[in-house]
ZAMARGU-4260 file (C-alpha; in steps of 0.2 Angstrom, whole numbers, plus 5000, padded with zeros to 4 digits):
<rodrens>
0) 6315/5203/5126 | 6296/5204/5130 | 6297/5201/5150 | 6281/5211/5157 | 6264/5210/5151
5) 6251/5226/5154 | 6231/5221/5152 | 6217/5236/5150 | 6202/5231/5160 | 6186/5237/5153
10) 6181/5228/5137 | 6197/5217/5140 | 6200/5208/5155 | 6179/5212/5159 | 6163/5214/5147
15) 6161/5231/5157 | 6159/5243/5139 | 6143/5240/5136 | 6139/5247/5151 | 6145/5264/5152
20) 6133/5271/5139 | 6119/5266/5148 | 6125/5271/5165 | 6130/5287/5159 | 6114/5291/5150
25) 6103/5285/5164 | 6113/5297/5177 | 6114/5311/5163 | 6094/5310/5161 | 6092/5310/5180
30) 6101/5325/5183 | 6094/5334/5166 | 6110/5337/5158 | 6104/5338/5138 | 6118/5324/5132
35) 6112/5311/5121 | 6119/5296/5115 | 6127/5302/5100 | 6138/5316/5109 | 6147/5301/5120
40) 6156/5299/5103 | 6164/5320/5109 | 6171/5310/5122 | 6178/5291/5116 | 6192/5287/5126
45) 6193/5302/5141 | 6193/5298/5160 | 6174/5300/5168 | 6179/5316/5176 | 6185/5325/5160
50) 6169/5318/5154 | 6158/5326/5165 | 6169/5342/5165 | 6166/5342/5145 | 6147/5340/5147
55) 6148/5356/5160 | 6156/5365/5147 | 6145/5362/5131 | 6132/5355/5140 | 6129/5365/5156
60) 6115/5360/5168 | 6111/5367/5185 | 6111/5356/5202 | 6124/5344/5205 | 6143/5348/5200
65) 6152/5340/5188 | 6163/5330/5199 | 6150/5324/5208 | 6140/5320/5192 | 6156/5308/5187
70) 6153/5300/5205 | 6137/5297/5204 | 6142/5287/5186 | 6155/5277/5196 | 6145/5274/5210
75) 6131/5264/5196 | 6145/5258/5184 | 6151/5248/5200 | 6136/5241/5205 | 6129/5238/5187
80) 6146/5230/5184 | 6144/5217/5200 | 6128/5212/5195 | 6130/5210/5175 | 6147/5208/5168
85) 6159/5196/5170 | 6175/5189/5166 | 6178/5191/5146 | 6184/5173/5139 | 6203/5165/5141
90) 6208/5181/5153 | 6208/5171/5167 | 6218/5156/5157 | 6229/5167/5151 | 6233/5177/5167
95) 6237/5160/5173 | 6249/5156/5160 | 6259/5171/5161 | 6259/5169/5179 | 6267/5152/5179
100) 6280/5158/5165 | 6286/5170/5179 | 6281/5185/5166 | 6278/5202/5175 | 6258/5208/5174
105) 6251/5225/5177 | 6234/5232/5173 | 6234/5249/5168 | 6216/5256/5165 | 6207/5275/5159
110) 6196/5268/5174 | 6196/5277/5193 | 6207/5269/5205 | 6191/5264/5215 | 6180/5255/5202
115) 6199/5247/5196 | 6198/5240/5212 | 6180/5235/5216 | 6181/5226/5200 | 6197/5215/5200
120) 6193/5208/5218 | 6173/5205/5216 | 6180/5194/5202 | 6193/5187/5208 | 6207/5192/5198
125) 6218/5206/5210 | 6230/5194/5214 | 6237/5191/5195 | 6243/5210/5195 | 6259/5215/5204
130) 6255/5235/5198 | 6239/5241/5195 | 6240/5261/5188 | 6226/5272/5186 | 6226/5285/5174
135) 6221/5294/5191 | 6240/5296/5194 | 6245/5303/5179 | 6241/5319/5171 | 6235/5313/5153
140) 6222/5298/5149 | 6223/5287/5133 | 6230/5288/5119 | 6244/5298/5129 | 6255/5282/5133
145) 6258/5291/5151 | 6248/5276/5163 | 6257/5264/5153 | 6273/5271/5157 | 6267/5273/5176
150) 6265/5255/5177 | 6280/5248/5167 | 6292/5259/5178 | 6281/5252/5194 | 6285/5235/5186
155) 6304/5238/5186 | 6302/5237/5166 | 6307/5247/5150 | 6298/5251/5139 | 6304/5240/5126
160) 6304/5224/5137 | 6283/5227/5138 | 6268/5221/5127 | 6252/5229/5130 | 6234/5221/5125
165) 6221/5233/5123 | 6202/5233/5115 | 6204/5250/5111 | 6212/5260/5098 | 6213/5273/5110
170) 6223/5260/5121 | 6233/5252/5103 | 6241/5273/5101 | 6243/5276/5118 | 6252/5256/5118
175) 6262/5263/5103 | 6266/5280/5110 | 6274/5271/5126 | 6286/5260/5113 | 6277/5245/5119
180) 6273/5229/5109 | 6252/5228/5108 | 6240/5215/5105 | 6224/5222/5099 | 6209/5212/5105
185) 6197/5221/5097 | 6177/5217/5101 | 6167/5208/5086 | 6158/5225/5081 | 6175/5233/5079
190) 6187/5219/5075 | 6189/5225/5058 | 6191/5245/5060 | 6207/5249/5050 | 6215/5260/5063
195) 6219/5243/5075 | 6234/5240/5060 | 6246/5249/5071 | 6245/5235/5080 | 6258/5221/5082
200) 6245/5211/5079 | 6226/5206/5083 | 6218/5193/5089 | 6199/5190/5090 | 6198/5188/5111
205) 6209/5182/5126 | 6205/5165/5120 | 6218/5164/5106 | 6233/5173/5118 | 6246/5160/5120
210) 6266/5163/5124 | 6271/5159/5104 | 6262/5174/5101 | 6274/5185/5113
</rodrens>
C-alpha cells in the first residue's frame, strides 16, 4: 500500500528547466569554455558538478576550476530562479491534499542541497517535506534510483510502499530502478516521448494529481 509520496523539484514542483541552459551557457561563454548548446544534450540528467567536470574533460578551458565553474552556475540558477520561475500548477494543491491524508512527502532532487533549499523556502513550500535528499549525499545521480532510496529509508519507507512523480525520464528509470510506483508529469514539449511508458502512468501536470490515482 502506497503510504509515502517523493516529488523531483526542477520542472516538477518549480518551472526551474528552462532555466539551466541559459544559465549554463551565459556562465560557460563568460569563462570561455567552447560548449554550445547542443553538447548540453552529453550531459541530460547528471548533477552540475559532473557537468562541469565533463566540460573540463572534453572541453578544457584555462582560468577558473571546474568545481568552481558549477558554483558560479548555482550561484545564477538561484538568483534567476527567485526572480523568474515559480510554482508549476496543482503542486501546491496537491501537496495539500497528501498532507491532510496524512501521506509521507519527500523531495528528492539531482539539485545541490543549497539551491534545494533556497528554492523550497523562497516559495514557500519547505514545510510540506518531512525529508528532502540531494543527490549530494549519495554517490550516483539519476537514473541510478540511489536518492530515491536515500529518502524513502529517511522517510521510514520501503520501497514498495512509495510512488515517485517525476518530469524526467531520467527520474521515471531511476523511479523504476528504486521499485517505486512513478507518475510521470512530463512537460508539454515531451509529453508524448515513448520512453515515459515505463511509467505507471502520466499525467499532463500537478493539476490532474488526485488520491484515486494513487
Amino acid at each position: 500500500m502506497i503510504n509515502t509520496v517523493i516529488f523531483d523539484m526542477d520542472g516538477l514542483l518549480l518551472d526551474t528547466e528552462p532555466l539551466w541552459g541559459t544559465v549554463m551557457l551565459d556562465v560557460a561563454q563568460r569563462n570561455n569554455i567552447p560548449i554550445t548548446r547542443e553538447r548540453f544534450k552529453e550531459t541530460t540528467g547528471l548533477r552540475i558538478y559532473e557537468v562541469t567536470d565533463h566540460w573540463a574533460l572534453h572541453y578544457p578551458w584555462s582560468g577558473k576550476s571546474a568545481y568552481n565553474v558549477a558554483e558560479e552556475i548555482l550561484d545564477e540558477i538561484i538568483i534567476a530562479a527567485k526572480s523568474h520561475a515559480g510554482i508549476l500548477r496543482g503542486v501546491e494543491q496537491s501537496l495539500q491534499l497528501l498532507k491532510e491524508n496524512n501521506y509521507k512527502i519527500g523531495l528528492a532532487s539531482s539539485s545541490p542541497s543549497r539551491m534545494i533549499d533556497e528554492l523550497v523556502s523562497h516559495f514557500g513550500i519547505k514545510h510540506y517535506f518531512e525529508i528532502i535528499t540531494s543527490a549530494d549525499v549519495v554517490d550516483l545521480g539519476k537514473p541510478h534510483p540511489a536518492v530515491f532510496l536515500h529518502c524513502a529509508e529517511s522517510l521510514g519507507a520501503k520501497p514498495n510502499e512509495c510512488l515517485v512523480l517525476e518530469d524526467s525520464v531520467n527520474g521515471v528509470i531511476a523511479g523504476k530502478a528504486a521499485r517505486m510506483k512513478v507518475i510521470a508529469v512530463p512537460d508539454e514539449a515531451h509529453y508524448h516521448d515513448p520512453r515515459f511508458s515505463i511509467a505507471d502512468t502520466k499525467i499532463g501536470s500537478m493539476e490532474e494529481f488526485s488520491l484515486n490515482i494513487i
